[in-house]
BALOBA-1460 file (C-alpha; in Angstrom, 3 decimals):
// residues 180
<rec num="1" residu="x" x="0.000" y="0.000" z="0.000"/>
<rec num="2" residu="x" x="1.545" y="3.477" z="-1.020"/>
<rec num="3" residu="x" x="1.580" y="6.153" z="1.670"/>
<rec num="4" residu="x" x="-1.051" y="9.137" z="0.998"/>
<rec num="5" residu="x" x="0.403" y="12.015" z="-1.390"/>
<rec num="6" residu="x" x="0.942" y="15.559" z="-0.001"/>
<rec num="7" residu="x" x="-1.405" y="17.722" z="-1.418"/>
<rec num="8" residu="x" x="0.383" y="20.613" z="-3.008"/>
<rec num="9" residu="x" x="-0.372" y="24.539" z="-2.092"/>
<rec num="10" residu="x" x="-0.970" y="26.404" z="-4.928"/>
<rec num="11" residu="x" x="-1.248" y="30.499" z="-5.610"/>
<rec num="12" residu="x" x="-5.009" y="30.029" z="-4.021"/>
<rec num="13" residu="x" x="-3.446" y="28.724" z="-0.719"/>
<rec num="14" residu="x" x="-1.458" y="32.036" z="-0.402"/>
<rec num="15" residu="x" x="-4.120" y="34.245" z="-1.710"/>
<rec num="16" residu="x" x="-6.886" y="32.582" z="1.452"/>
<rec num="17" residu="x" x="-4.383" y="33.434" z="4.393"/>
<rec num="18" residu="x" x="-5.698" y="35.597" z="7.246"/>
<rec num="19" residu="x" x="-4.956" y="39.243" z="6.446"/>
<rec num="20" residu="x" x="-1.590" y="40.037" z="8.319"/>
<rec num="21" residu="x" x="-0.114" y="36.327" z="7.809"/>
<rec num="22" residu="x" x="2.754" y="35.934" z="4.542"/>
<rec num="23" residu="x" x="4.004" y="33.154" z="3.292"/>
<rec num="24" residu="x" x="5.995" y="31.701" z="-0.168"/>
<rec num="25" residu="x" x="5.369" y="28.888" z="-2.361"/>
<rec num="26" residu="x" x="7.832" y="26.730" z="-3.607"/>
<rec num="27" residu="x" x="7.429" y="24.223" z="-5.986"/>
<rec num="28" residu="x" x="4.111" y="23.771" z="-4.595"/>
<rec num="29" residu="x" x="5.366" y="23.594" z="-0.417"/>
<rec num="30" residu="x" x="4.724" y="26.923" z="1.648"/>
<rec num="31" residu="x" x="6.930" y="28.583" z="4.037"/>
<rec num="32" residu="x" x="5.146" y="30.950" z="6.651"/>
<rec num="33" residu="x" x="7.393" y="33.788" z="6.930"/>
<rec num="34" residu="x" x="8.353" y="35.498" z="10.206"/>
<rec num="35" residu="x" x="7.556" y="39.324" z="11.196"/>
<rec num="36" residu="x" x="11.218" y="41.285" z="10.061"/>
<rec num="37" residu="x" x="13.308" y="42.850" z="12.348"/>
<rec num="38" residu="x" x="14.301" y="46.521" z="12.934"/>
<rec num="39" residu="x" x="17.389" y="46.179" z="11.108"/>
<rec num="40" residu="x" x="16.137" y="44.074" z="8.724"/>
<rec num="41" residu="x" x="13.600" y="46.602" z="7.861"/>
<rec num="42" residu="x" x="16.167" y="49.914" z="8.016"/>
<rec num="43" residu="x" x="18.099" y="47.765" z="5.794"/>
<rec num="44" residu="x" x="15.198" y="47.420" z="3.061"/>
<rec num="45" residu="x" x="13.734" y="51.039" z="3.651"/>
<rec num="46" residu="x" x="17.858" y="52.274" z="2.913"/>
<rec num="47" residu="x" x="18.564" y="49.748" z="-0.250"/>
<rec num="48" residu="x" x="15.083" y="50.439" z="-1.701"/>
<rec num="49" residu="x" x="16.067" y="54.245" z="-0.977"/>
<rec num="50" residu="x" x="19.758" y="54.413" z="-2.749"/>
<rec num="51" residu="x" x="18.220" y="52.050" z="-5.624"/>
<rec num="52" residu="x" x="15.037" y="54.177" z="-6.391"/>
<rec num="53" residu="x" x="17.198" y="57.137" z="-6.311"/>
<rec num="54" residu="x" x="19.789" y="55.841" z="-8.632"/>
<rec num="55" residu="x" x="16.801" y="55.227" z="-10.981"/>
<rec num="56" residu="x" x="15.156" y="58.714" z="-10.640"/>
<rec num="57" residu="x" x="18.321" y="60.075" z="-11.918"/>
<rec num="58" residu="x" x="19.369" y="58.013" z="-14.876"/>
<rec num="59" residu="x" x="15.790" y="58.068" z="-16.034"/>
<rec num="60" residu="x" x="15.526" y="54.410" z="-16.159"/>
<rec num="61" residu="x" x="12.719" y="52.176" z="-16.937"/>
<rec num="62" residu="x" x="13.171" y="50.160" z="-14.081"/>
<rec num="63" residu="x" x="11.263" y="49.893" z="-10.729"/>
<rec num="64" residu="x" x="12.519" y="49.222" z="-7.426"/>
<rec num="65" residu="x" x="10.002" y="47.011" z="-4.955"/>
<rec num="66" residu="x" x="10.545" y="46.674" z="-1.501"/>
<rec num="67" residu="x" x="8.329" y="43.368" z="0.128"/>
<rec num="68" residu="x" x="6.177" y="42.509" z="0.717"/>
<rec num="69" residu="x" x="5.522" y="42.755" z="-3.112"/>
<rec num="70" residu="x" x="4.829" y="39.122" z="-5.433"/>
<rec num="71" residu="x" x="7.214" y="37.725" z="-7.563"/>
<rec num="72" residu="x" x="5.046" y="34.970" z="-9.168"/>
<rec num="73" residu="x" x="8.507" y="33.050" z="-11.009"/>
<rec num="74" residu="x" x="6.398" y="29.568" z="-11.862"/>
<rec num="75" residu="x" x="2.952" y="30.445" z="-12.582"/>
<rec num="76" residu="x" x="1.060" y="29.271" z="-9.601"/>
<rec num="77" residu="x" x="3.754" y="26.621" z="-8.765"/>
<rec num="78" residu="x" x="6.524" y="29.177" z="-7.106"/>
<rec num="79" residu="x" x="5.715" y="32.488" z="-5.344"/>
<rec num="80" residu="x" x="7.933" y="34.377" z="-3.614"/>
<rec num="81" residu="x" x="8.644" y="37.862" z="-1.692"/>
<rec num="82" residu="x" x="11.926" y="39.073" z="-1.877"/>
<rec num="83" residu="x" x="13.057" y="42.108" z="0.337"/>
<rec num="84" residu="x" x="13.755" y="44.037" z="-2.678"/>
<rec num="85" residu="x" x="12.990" y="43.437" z="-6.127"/>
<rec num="86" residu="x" x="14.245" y="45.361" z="-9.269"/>
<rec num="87" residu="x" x="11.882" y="44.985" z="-12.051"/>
<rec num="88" residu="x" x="12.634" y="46.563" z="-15.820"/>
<rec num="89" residu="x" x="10.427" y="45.157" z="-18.119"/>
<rec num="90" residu="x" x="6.897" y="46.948" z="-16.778"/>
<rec num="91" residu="x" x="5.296" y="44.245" z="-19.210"/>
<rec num="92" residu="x" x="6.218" y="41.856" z="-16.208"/>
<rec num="93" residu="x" x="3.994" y="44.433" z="-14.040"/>
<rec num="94" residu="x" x="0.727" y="43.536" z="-12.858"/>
<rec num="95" residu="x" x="-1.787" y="43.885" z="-10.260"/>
<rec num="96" residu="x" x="-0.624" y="40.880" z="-9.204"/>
<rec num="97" residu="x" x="2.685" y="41.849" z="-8.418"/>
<rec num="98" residu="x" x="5.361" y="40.575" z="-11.046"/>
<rec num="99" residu="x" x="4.591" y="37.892" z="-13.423"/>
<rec num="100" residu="x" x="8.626" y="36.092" z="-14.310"/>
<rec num="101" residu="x" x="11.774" y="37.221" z="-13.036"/>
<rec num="102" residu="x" x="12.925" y="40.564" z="-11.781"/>
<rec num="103" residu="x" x="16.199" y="41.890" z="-12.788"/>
<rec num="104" residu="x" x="17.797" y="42.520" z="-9.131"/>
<rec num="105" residu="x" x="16.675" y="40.712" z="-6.390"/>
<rec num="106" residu="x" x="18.484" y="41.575" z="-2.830"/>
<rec num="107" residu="x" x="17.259" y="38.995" z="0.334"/>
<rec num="108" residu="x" x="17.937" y="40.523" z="3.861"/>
<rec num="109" residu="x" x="19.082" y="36.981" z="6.245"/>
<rec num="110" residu="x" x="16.788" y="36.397" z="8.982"/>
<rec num="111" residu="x" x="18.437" y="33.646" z="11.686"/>
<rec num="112" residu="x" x="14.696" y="32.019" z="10.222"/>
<rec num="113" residu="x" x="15.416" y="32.989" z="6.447"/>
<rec num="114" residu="x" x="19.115" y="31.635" z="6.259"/>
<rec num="115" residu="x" x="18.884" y="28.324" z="4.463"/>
<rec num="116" residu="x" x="16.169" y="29.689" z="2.211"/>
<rec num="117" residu="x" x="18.349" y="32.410" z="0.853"/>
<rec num="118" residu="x" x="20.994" y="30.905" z="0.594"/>
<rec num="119" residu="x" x="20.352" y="27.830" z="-0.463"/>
<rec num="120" residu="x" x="16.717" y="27.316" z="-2.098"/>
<rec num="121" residu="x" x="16.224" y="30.808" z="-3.128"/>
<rec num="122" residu="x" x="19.983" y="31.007" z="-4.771"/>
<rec num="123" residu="x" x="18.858" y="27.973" z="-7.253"/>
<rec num="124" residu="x" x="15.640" y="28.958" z="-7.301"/>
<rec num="125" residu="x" x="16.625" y="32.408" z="-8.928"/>
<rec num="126" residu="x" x="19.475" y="30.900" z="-11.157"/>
<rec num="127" residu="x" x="16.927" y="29.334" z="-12.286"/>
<rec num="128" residu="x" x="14.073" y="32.022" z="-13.367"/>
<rec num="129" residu="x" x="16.434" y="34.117" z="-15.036"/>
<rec num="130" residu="x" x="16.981" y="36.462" z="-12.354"/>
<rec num="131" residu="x" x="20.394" y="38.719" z="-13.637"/>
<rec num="132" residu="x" x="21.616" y="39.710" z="-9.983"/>
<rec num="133" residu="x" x="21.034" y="38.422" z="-6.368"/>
<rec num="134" residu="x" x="22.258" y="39.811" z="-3.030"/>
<rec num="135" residu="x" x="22.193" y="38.470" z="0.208"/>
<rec num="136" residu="x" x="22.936" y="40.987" z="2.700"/>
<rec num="137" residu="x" x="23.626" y="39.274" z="5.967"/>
<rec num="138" residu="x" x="24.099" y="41.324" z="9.081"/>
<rec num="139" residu="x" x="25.073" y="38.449" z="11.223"/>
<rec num="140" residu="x" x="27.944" y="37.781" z="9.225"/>
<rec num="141" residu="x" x="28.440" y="41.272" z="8.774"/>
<rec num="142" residu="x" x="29.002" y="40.638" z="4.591"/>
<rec num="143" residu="x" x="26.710" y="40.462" z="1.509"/>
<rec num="144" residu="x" x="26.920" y="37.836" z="-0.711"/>
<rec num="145" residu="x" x="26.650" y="38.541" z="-4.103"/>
<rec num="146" residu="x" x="25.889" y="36.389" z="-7.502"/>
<rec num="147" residu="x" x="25.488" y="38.145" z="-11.082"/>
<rec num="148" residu="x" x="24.520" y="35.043" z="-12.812"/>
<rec num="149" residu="x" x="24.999" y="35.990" z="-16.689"/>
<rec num="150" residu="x" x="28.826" y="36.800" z="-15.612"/>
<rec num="151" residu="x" x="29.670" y="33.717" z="-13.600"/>
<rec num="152" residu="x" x="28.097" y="31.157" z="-11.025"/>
<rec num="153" residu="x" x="30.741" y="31.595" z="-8.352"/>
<rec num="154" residu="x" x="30.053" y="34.346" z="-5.733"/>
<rec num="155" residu="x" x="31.391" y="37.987" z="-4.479"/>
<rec num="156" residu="x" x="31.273" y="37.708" z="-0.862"/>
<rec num="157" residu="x" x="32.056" y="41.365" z="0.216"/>
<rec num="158" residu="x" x="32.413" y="42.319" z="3.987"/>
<rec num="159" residu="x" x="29.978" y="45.461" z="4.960"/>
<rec num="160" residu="x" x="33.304" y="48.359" z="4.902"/>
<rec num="161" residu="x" x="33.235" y="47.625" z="0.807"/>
<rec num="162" residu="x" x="31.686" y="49.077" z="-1.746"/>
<rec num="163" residu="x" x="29.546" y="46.890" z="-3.959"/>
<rec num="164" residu="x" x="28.520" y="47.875" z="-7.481"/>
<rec num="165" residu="x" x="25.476" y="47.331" z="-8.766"/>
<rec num="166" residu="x" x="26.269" y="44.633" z="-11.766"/>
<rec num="167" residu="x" x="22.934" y="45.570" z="-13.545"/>
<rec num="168" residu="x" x="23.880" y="49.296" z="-13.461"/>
<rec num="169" residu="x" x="27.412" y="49.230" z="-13.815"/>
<rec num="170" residu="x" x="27.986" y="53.064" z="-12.039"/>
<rec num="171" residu="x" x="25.981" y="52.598" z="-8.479"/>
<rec num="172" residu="x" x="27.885" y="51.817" z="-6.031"/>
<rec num="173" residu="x" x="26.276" y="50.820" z="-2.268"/>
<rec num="174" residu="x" x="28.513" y="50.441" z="0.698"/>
<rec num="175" residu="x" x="26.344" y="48.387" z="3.290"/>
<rec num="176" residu="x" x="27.559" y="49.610" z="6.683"/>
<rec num="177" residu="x" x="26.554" y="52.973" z="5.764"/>
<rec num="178" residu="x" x="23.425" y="52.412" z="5.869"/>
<rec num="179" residu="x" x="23.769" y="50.996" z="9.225"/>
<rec num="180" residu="x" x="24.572" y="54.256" z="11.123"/>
């Protein structure tokens, strides 16, 4: 006899949670997601910030989305919220939140969030097609940073150094700066 199957969550299961409650999906699993920290948060509200800037001034098509914000990569099979997402194709734009892969994605590590980023969400991204991914890690004090059409093998850059924005080229973001 062959054990029961696991029914899968789909885009409906996130959709019916109570108001206030976020999770992700997958490849059909959910993950609840924990309430952010103060840090955590200063560190979206400042990236978001510098980014959105950066784009104000070069008069670039590009949007910069700060969670929680969808990132629908697998139809309803994979749904995600990254901290920040870069988007510059507005045809990927909807009132659902962002139908494919962004451009720039940047994940802030919770203690709760590590393996996810850095494992799961890592492949995960390769995977869509997303161009850059940060993970900014203030335990460990360093950001971690993979521009997949360059090369598979990760920048991992302590806080004190100046990181350039692959996508942009010209914007550079020193993350203990934004710490003070």
């Amino acid at each position: 006899m062959s054990l029961p199957k696991e029914t899968a969550c789909t885009i409906e299961n996130i959709y019916a949670l109570p108001d206030g409650q976020r999770a992700e999906l997958i490849d059909g699993q959910m993950y609840m997601m924990a309430p952010p920290t103060y840090k955590h948060q200063r560190l979206v509200v400042q990236l978001s910030r510098i980014i959105g800037n950066y784009i104000a001034e070069q008069k670039s098509t590009c949007e910069v989305l700060p969670a929680p914000f969808a990132v629908n990569l697998h139809a309803d099979k994979t749904y995600v919220e990254p901290d920040i997402s870069v988007i510059c194709d507005k045809n990927k734009l909807s009132d659902r939140g962002c139908e494919g892969a962004p451009d720039f994605i940047i994940e802030i590590v919770s203690p709760s969030s590590r393996r996810m980023d850095y494992n799961t969400k890592n492949a995960l991204y390769l995977e869509a097609g997303v161009r850059e991914y940060w993970i900014v890690d203030p335990a460990k004090e360093c950001t971690t940073v993979y521009r997949y059409e360059e090369d598979a093998a990760p920048m991992i850059c302590p806080f004190e150094q100046p990181i350039t924005v692959g996508i942009y080229g010209n914007l550079q973001i020193t993350v203990s700066e934004l710490l003070n």
